[in-house]
N, C-alpha and C positions, 0 to 999 in steps of 0.2 A: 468710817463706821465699821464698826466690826461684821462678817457675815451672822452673828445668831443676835443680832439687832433687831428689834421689832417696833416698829412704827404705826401706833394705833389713836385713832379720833380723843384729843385733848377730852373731849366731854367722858369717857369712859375712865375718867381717874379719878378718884376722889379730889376734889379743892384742897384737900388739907395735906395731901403728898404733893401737888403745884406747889404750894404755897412755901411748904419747905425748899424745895426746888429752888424756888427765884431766892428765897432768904440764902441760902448756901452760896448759890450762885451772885448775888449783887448786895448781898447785906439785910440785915434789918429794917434798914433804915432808906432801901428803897423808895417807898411811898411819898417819899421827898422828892425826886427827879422829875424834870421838866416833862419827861415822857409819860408819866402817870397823870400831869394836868392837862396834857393835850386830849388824851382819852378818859379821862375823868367821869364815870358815871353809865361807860357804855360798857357792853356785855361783846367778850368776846365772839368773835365769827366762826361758829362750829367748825363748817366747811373748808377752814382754813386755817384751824390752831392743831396740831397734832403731840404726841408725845413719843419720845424714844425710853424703852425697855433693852434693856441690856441681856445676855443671854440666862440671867437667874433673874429675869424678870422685876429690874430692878429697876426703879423711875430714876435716868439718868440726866435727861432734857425735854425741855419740850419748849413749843410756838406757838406762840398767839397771834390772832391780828385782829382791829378793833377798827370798827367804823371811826370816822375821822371827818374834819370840812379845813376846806383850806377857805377863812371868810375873808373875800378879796376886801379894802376901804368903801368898796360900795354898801358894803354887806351883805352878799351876793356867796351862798356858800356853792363851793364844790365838793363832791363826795371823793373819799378817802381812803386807801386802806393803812393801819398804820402798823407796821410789821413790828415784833417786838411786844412783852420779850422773848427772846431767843436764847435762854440760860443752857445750861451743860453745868451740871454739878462739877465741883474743883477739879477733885481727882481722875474724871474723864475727859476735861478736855484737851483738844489737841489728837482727838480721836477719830475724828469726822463725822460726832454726832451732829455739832450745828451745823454743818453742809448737806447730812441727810435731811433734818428737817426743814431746811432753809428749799431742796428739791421738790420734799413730798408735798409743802404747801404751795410752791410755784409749778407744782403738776395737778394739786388742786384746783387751781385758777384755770388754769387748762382747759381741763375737764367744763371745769362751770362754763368756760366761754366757748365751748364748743358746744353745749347743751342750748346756748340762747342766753345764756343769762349775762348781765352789764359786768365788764369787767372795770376796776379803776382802778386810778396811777397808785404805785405804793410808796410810802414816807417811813423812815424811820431815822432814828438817832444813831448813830455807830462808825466802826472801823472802816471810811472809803476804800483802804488795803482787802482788806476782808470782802464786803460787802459789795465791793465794784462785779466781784466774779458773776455776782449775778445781775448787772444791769446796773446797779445804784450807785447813783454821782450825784454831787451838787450844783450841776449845771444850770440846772432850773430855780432851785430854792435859795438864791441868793438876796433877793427880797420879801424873802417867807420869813415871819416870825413864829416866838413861838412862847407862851405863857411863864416865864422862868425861864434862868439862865442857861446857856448854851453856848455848842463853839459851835458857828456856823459851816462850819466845814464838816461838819458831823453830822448835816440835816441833809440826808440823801436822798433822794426820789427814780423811780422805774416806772416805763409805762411809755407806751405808745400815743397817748393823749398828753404828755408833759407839756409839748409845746402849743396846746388850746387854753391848758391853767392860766391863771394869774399871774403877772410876772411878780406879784407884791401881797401878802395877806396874812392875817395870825391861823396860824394852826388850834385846832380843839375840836370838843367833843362834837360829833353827828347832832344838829340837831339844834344846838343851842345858838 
C-alpha cells in the first residue's frame, strides 16, 4: 500500500461508492455468489469493515465482515465472523491495498479483544495462497457446508477456537 494511503471506518463512505467498488472489483453479478447467501440479510460489522483512500482521496478498497453461524446437524449455531468482501478496484491491485485492509481489520479485532469484548473464528471464501499469510487454511472447514456452490478448498477459517467448532455444519446468516 502506498504511504499517502488512508484507511478510514467502511460506515464513513457513502453505500453507493462501496457498491461501485465491489461491482468493479467482482462484477455485476456478484449478488449471485455463495458468499452473499452465507451472509444474506446481515449488516456489516462496523468495527471491523474499513475502507482504503488513495492519496487523491480516491475509494480504492475496502472490507467488510458480517456476522455469520456455522449451524452444526444438531442445529446448534456457532457465531461467526465472515471476512469478505475484500475488493481493490482493478487498476490498483497488486498494490498492498488488500493486505492493509486485511491488517487494519485484524488489528481491529485486537483492539476489541483486549477491551473485553468476544472475539470469534473468521471464515471466508478465497485464495489459500493469499489468505494463508494471515492465518486462514481449511484445515477445519472440511465438513463445513455452505448454501451454493463452492470449491472447498476456498472455505478457510482463522481463530484460536477452530478446534472447539464443529467439525460438520452449513454455514449462513447470524441468527437464522
Amino acid at each position: 500500500m502506498t504511504d499517502t494511503a488512508t484507511l478510514i471506518p467502511l460506515a464513513a463512505v457513502d453505500p453507493a461508492m462501496v457498491e461501485a467498488v465491489l461491482d468493479r472489483a467482482f462484477g455485476e453479478d456478484r449478488h449471485a455468489r455463495t458468499a452473499y447467501r452465507i451472509r444474506a440479510g446481515m449488516a456489516a460489522l462496523d468495527a471491523l469493515s474499513f475502507a482504503a483512500l488513495d492519496g487523491d482521496e480516491l475509494l480504492v478498497g475496502t472490507i467488510q465482515c458480517f456476522p455469520v453461524a456455522l449451524r452444526s446437524p444438531d442445529g446448534t449455531g456457532v457465531p461467526l465472523v465472515m471476512v469478505g468482501p475484500v475488493a481493490v478496484v482493478p487498476e490498483r491491485q497488486g498494490e498492498g491495498f488488500g493486505a492493509g485492509l486485511l491488517a487494519a481489520m485484524l488489528d481491529a479485532e485486537a483492539r476489541l479483544a483486549a477491551d473485553g469484548s468476544p472475539v470469534f473464528p473468521q471464515v471466508l471464501i478465497g485464495d489459500a495462497d493469499y489468505y494463508g499469510a494471515w492465518g486462514f487454511s481449511a484445515s477445519a472447514t472440511g465438513g463445513w457446508r455452505c448454501p451454493g456452490p463452492y470449491d472447498p478448498t476456498r472455505l478457510l477459517a482463522r481463530g484460536a477456537a477452530l478446534g472447539a467448532l464443529p467439525t460438520e455444519g452449513m454455514l449462513g446468516p447470524w441468527g437464522s
